[in-house]
C-alpha positions as CSV (number, residue, x, y, z in Angstrom):
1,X,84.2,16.4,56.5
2,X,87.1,16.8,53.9
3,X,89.5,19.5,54.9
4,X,88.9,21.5,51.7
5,X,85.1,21.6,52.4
6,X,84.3,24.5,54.7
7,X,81.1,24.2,56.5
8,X,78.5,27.1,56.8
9,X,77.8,28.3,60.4
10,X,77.1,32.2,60.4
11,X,76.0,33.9,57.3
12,X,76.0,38.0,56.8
13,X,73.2,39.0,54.3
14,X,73.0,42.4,53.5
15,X,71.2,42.4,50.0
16,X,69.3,45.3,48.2
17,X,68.6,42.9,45.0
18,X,66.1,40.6,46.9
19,X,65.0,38.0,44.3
20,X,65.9,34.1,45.1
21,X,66.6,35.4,48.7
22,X,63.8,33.8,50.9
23,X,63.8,30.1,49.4
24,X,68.0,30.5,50.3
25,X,67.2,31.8,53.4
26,X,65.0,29.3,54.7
27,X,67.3,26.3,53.3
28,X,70.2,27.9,55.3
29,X,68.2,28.0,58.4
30,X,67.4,24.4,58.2
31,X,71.0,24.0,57.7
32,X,71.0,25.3,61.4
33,X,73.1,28.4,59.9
34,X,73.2,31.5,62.2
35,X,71.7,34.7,59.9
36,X,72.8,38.1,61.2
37,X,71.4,40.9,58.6
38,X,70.6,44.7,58.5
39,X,68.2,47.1,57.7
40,X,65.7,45.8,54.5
41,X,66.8,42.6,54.5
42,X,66.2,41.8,58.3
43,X,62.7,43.2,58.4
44,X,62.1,40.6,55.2
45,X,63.3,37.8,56.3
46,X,61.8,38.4,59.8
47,X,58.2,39.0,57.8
48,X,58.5,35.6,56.6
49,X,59.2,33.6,59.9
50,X,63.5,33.2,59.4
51,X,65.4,34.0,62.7
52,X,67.4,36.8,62.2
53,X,70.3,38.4,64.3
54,X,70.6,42.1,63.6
55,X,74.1,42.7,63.1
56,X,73.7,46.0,65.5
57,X,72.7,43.4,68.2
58,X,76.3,41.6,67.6
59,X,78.3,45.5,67.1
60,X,76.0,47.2,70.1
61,X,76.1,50.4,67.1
62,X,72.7,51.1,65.9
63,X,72.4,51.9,62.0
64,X,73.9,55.6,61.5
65,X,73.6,58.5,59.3
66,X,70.5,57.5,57.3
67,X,71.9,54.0,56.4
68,X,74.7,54.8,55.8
69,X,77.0,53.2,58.4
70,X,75.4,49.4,59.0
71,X,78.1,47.1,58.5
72,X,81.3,49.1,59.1
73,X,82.4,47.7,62.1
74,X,85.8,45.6,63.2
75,X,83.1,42.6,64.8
76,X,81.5,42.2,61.3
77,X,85.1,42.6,59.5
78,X,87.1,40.5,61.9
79,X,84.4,37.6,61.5
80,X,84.6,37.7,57.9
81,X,88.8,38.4,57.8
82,X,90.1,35.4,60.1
83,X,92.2,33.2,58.5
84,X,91.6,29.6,59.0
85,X,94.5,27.8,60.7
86,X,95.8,31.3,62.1
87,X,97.1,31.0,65.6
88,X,97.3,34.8,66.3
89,X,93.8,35.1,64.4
90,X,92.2,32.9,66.8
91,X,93.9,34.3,69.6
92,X,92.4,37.4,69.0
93,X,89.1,36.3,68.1
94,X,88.6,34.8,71.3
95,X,90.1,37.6,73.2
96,X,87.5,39.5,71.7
97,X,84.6,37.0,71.7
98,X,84.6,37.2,67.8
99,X,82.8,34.4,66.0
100,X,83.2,33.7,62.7
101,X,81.3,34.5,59.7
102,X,81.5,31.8,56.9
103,X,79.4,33.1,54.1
104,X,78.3,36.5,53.0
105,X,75.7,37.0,50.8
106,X,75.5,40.8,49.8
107,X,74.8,42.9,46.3
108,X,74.8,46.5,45.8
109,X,73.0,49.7,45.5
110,X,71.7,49.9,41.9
111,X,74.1,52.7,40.7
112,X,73.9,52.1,37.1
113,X,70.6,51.5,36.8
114,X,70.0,55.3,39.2
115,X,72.7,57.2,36.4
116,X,70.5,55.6,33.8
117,X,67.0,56.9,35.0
118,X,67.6,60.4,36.9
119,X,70.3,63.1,36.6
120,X,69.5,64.0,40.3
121,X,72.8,64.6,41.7
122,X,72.1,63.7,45.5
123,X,70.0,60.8,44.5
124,X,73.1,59.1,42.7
125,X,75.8,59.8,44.9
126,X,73.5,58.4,48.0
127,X,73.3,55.1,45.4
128,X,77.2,54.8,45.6
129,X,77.5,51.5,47.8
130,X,80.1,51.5,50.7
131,X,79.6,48.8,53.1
132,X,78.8,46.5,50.6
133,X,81.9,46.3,48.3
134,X,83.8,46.1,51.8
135,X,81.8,43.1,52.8
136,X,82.3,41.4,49.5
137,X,86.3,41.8,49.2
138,X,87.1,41.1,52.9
139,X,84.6,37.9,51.9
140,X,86.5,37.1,48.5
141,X,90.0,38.5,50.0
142,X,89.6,35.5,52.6
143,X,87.8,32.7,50.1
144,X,90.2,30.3,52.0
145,X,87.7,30.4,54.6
146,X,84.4,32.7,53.4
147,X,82.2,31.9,51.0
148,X,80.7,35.0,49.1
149,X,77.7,35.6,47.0
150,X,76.9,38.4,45.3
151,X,74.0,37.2,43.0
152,X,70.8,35.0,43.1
153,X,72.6,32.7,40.5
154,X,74.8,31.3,42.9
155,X,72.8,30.8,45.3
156,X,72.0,27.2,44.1
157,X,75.3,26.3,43.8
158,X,76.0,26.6,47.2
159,X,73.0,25.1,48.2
160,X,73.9,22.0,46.0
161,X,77.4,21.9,47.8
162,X,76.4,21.8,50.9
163,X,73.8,19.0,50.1
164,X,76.2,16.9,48.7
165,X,79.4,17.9,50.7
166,X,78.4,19.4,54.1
167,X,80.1,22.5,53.2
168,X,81.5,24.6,50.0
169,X,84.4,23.6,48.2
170,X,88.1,25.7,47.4
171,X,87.3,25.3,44.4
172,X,84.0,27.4,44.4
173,X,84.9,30.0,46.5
174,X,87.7,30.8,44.5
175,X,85.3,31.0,41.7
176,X,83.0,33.0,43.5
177,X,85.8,35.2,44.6
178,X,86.7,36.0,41.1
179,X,82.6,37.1,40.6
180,X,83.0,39.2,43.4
181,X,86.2,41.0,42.5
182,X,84.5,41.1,39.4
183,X,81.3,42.6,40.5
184,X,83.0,45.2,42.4
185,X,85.5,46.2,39.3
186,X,83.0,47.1,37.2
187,X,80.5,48.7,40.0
188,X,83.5,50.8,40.6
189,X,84.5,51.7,37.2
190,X,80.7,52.9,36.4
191,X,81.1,55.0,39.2
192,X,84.3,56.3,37.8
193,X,83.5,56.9,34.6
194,X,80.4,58.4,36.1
195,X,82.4,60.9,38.2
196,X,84.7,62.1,35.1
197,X,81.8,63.6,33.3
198,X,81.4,65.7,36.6
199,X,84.9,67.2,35.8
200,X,86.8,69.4,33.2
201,X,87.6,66.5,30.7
202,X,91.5,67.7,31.0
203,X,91.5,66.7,34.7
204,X,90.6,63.1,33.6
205,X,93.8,60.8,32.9
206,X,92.3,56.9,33.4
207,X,88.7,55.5,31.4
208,X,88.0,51.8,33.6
209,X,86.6,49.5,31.0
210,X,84.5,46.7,32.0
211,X,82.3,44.3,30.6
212,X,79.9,41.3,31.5
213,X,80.2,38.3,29.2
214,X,76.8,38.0,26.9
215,X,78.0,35.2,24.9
216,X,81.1,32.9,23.9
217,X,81.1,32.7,20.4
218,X,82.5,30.1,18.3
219,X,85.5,31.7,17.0
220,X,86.9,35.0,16.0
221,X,87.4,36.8,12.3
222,X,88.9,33.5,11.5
223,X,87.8,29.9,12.6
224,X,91.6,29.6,14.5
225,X,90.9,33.0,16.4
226,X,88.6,32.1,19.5
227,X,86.7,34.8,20.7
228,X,83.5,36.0,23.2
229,X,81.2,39.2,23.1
230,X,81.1,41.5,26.8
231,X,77.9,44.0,27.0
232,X,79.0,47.3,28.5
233,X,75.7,48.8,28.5
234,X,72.8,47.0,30.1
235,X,70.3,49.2,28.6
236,X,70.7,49.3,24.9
237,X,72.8,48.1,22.2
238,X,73.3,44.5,20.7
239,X,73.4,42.9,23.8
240,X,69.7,44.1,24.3
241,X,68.7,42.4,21.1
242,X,66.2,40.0,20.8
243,X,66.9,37.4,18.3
244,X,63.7,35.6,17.3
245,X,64.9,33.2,15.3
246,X,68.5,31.6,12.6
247,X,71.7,29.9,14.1
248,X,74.0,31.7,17.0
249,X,75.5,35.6,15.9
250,X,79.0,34.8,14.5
251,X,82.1,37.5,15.3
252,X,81.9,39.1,12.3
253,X,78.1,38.7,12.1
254,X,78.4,41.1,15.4
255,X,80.5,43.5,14.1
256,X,78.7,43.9,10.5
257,X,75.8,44.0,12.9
258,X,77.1,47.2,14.9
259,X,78.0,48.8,11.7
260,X,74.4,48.8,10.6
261,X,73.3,49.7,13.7
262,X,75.4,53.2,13.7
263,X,74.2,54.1,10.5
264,X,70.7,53.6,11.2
265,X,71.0,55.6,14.3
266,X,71.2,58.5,11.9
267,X,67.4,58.1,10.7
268,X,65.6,57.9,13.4
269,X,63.7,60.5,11.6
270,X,63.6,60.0,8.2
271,X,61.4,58.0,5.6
272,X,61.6,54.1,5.6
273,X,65.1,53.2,5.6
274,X,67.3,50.3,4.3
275,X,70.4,50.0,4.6
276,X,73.0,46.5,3.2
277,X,75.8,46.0,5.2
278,X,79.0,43.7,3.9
279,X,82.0,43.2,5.5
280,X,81.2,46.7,7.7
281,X,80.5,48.6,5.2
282,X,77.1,49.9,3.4
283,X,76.8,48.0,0.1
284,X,73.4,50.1,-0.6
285,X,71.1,52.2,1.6
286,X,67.9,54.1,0.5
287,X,65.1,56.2,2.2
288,X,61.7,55.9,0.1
289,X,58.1,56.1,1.0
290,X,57.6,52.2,2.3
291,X,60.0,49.8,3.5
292,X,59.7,47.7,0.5
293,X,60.3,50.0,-2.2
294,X,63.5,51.3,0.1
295,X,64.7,47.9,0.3
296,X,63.8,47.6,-3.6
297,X,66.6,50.8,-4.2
298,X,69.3,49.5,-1.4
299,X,69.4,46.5,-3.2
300,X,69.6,48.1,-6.8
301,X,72.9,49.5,-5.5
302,X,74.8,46.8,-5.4
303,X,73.4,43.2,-5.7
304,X,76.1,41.1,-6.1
305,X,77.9,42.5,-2.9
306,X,73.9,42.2,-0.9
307,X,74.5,38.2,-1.2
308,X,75.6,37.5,2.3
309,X,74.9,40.8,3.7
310,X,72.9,42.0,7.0
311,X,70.0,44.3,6.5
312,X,68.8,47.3,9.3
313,X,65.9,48.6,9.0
314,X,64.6,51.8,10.8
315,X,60.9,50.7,10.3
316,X,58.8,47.5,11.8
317,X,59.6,45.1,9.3
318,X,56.7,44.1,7.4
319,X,55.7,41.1,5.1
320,X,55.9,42.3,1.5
321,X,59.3,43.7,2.7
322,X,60.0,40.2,4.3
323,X,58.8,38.2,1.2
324,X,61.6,40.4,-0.6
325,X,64.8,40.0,1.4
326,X,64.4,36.2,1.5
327,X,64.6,35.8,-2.3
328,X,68.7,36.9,-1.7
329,X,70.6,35.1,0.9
330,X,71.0,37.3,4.0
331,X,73.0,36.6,6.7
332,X,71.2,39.0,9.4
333,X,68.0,41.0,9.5
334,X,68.1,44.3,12.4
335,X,64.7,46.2,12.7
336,X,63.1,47.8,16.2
337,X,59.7,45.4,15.8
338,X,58.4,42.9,12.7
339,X,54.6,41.8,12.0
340,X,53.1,38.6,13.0
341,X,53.4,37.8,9.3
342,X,56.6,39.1,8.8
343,X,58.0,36.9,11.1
344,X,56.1,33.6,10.2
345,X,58.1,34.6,6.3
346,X,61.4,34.8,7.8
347,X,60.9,31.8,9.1
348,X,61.0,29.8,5.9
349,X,64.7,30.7,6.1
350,X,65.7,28.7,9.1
351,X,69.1,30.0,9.2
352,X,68.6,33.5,8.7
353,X,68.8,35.5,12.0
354,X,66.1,37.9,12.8
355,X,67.0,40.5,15.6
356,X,64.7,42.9,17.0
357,X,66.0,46.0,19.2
358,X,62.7,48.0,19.9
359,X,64.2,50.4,22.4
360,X,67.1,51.7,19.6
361,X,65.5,55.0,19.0
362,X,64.4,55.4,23.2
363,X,67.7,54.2,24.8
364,X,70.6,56.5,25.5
365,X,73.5,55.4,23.0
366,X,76.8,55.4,24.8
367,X,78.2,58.2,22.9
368,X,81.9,56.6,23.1
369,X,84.1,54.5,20.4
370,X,86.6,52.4,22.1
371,X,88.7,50.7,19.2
372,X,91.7,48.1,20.7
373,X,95.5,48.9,20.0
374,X,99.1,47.3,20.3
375,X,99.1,48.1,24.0
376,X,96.5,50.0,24.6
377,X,93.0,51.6,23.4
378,X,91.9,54.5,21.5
379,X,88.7,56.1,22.7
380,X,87.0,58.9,20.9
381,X,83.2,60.6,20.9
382,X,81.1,58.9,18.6
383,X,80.5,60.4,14.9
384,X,76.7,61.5,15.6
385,X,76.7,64.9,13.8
386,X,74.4,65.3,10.9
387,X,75.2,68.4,8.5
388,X,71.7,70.4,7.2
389,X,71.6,73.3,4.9
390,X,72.5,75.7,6.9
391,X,76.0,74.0,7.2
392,X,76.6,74.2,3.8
393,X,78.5,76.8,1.5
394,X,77.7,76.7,-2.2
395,X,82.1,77.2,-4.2
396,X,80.4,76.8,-7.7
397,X,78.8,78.9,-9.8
398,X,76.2,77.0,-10.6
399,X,73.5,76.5,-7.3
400,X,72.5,73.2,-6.5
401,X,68.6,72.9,-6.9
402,X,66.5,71.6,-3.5
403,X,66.5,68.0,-4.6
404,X,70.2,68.0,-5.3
405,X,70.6,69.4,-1.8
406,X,68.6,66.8,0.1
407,X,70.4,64.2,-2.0
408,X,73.5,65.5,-0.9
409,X,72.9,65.9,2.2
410,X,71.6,61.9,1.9
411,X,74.6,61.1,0.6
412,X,76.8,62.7,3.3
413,X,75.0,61.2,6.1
414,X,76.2,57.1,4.6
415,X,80.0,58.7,3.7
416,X,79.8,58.9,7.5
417,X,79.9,54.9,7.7
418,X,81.7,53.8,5.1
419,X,85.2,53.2,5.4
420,X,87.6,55.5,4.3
421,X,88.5,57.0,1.2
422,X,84.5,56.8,1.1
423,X,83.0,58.3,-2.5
424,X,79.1,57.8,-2.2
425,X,76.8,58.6,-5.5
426,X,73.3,59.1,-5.1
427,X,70.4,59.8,-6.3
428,X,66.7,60.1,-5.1
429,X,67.6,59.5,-1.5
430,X,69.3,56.4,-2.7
431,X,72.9,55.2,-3.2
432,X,73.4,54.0,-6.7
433,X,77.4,53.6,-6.1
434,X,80.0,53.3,-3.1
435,X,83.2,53.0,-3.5
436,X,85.1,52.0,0.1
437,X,88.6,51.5,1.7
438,X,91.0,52.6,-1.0
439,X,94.5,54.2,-0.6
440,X,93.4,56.6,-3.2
441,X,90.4,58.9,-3.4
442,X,90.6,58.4,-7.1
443,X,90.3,54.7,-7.3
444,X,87.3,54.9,-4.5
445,X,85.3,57.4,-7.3
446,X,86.3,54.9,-10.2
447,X,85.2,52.0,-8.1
448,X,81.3,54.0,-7.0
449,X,81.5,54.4,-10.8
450,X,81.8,51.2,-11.7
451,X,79.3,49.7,-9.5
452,X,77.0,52.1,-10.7
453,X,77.9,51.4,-14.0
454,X,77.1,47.2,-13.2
455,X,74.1,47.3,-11.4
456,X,73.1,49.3,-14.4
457,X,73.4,46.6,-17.2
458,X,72.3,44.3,-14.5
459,X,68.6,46.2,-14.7
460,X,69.4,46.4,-19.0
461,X,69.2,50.3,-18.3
462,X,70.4,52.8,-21.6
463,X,71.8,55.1,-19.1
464,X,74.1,54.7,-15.5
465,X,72.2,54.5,-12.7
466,X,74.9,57.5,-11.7
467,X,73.6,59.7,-14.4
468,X,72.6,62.6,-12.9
469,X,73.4,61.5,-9.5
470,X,74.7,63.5,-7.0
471,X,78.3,62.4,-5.1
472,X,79.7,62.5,-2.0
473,X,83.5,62.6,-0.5
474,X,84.1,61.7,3.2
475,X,87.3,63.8,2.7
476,X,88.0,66.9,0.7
477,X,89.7,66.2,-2.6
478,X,93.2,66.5,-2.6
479,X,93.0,66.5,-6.4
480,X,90.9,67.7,-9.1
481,X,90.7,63.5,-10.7
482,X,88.5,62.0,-7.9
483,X,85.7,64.6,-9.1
484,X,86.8,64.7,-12.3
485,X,85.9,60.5,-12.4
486,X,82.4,61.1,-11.2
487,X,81.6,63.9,-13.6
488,X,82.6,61.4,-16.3
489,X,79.7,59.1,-15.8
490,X,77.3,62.3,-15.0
491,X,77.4,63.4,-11.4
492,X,75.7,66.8,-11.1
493,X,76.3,68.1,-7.6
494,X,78.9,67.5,-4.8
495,X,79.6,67.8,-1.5
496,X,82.6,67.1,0.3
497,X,84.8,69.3,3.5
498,X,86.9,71.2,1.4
499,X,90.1,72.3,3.2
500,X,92.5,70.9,0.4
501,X,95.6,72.7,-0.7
502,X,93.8,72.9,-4.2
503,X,90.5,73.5,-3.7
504,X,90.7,76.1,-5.9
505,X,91.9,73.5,-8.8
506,X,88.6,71.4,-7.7
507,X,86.2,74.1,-7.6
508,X,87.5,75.0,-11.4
509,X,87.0,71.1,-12.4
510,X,83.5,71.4,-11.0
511,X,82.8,75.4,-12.8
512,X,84.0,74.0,-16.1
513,X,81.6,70.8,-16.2
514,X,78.8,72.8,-14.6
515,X,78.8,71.0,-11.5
516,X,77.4,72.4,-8.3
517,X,79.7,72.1,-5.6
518,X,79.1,72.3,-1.9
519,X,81.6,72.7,1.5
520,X,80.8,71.3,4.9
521,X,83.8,72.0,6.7
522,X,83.4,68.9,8.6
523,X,85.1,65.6,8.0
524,X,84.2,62.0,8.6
525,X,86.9,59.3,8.5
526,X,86.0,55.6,9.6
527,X,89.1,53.6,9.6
């Protein structure tokens, strides 16, 4: 056999994720392979007729302290640790009557999966794995020699090799080396990151990021950019989608696609809810009695910027809502569940991706933003608070009337996701004008206005769609014209932090056109 082939003599499996193990098992042993195991996995094996060493027959320890000394032992180290071609190595071996052990096959105690279902303390930390992440990188350390496995997809891959080649390749272990260093980084990092929410947050100075790859997509932002998308969270989130049907999720399809997934997050509560996301930002978003006539008003808000846009729904898409979105050209549809018949419509758009995330509402949402940086990351809590009444303070003289407050309070929630300077007008739980991403406040009201103004002769309307609307600033006013631009084209009400050097000046603006005018004290920028 070629040098760079290693053949398989002793395997170590030590496995609490059992699936694929048996039919491996049993094609090792009519490799004539040596099995040595522990615990679990010895007694299942030995149920099903394969020969199995227990490795306290080879250490002459018994398993300690509830399970939780098995494998910890020089013999079982050693064998996996010897380099090949190692005079001293072998010297000592055979001093010692150490064989060998040429492939481990071992995966861990489920620790994420114990975090995710129970806050008992004792139950976790007994699910932090030791012996096995010292198995797998002595096993990966010495892939010159050891083959390691750490999940039931390699499994046949090694099997193949050693059908074809008598052994496993350099080449493959050093592949499966890089899974296992792999497999432990991010089991450790969990457990980090686990550990630092046990602590006074000032004591914790590292956050370990890691991610498994859910898909390599074609290319970035831009066709010249290459790029892939990593889940981080096995349990929720738009790796957990299920896209029934339209062509592969682009980059930006993703990210548009996470920006309509953190607003909707913010109605998991209210009415029916649409919301039209462009280039990561809101184009329209309304809350009405059925999903079709809220996807009637999101759309009223802006329908030249809807062309091309995802829609999230909060509500199991139905069809007469389905028959509606296909007459526009969408790029994405998000809801939690669709109709039989909903789906069969979406289906006369072959292109048009349908994703379904039913668990979105029932899932813990991991409550952190990491955004990347020249050298580095920022990492921040994410922007889930929701103002009600009771957070607001009334500056005007004039009192905003109940339906002005739950508009504003409408409005306020979308400011939250639309990029900054963010101006929102609304009306009837509705946007009917957002203006996003300018340098100036000012030009952000002007811009709401305008759209307003547009989608208005669009519909051959007398009046603006933002008369008698209500607005919304994600920022206080650092000027008296931002307000003074919606007033112009008949918003009533406002709400906005307050906090500015001239609040007073704004508060007089809004007192001499009769405007209600509301605080929050609480910010939301979204760079």
């Amino acid at each position: 056999m070629d040098k760079e082939y290693i053949k398989i003599r002793k395997a170590l499996i030590s496995v609490y994720d059992k699936s694929g193990l048996l039919p491996f098992a049993k094609f090792l042993i009519q490799q004539n392979v040596e099995i040595i195991s522990t615990g679990g996995t010895a007694k299942l094996l030995t149920d099903n007729g394969i020969k199995v060493t227990k490795v306290s027959d080879i250490t002459k320890y018994p398993e300690i302290l509830g399970g939780r000394v098995k494998t910890l032992h020089p013999i079982i180290h050693a064998g996996l640790l010897s380099r090949a071609d190692n005079g001293e190595d072998k010297k000592t071996m055979d001093e010692l009557n150490i064989s060998n052990i040429d492939l481990a096959i071992v995966n861990l105690y489920p620790f994420e999966e114990t975090i995710n279902s129970t806050t008992d303390f004792e139950k976790i930390i007994e699910n932090i794995d030791i012996g096995g992440p010292t198995i797998i990188r002595a096993s990966a350390k010495n892939h010159s020699r050891v083959t390691i496995a750490t999940d039931s997809n390699s499994y046949q891959e090694i099997s193949d090799h050693i059908n074809k080649f008598g052994g496993t390749s350099n080449s493959l272990r050093l592949k499966l080396a890089y899974k296992a260093f792999s497999h432990t980084a991010k089991y450790d990092s969990i457990i980090s990151n686990w550990f630092s929410k046990q602590i006074d947050s000032s004591d914790v100075d590292s956050y370990n990021l890691s991610g498994q790859l859910n898909k390599k997509l074609r290319y970035g932002e831009n066709p010249h950019q290459t790029a892939d998308f990593y889940s981080i969270n096995n349990n929720s989130g738009i790796g957990q989608m299920k896209q029934i049907q339209g062509k592969e999720l682009s980059y930006n399809n993703i990210n548009d696609t996470d920006a309509a997934l953190q607003l909707i997050l913010d109605f998991k509560n209210s009415q029916p809810t649409i919301a039209i996301i462009k280039h990561a930002n809101p184009c329209g978003v309304a809350s009405a009695k059925n999903l079709n006539e809220a996807y009637r008003l999101a759309l009223r808000c802006d329908p030249v910027s809807a062309f091309g846009g995802i829609i999230v729904s909060n509500k199991e898409l139905d069809a007469s809502t389905a028959k509606n979105i296909i007459k526009v050209f969408s790029e994405v549809i998000i809801a939690p569940s669709a109709t039989e018949e909903a789906i069969d419509i979406v289906k006369e758009k072959k292109n048009l991706r349908l994703l379904l995330l039913n668990n979105i509402y029932n899932s813990e949402v991991d409550n952190k933003i990491i955004k990347s940086v020249f050298g580095g990351f920022l990492i921040q809590d994410r922007d889930d608070l929701i103002i009600t009444k009771e957070n607001l303070k009334v500056v005007t003289k004039k009192i905003p009337s109940d339906e002005e407050i739950s508009d504003l309070i409408f409005a306020f929630k979308i400011a939250k996701h639309v990029k900054s300077n963010a101006i929102i007008y609304a009306k009837n739980q509705s946007t009917v004008g957002i203006g996003a991403g300018q340098m100036s406040r000012v030009d952000s009201s002007r811009i709401a206005a305008y759209k307003a103004d547009y989608a208005s002769k669009l519909l051959n309307m007398d009046k603006s769609l933002a008369n008698g609307c209500v607005i919304a600033s994600d920022a206080f006013f650092p000027f008296s014209d931002g307000l003074e631009a919606a007033i112009e084209v008949g918003a009533t009400a406002v709400i906005q932090p307050g906090g500015s050097m001239r609040d007073n000046e704004v508060i007089k603006a809004a007192d001499d056109a009769n405007v209600s005018m509301v605080f929050t004290g609480i910010r939301h920028f979204r760079h």
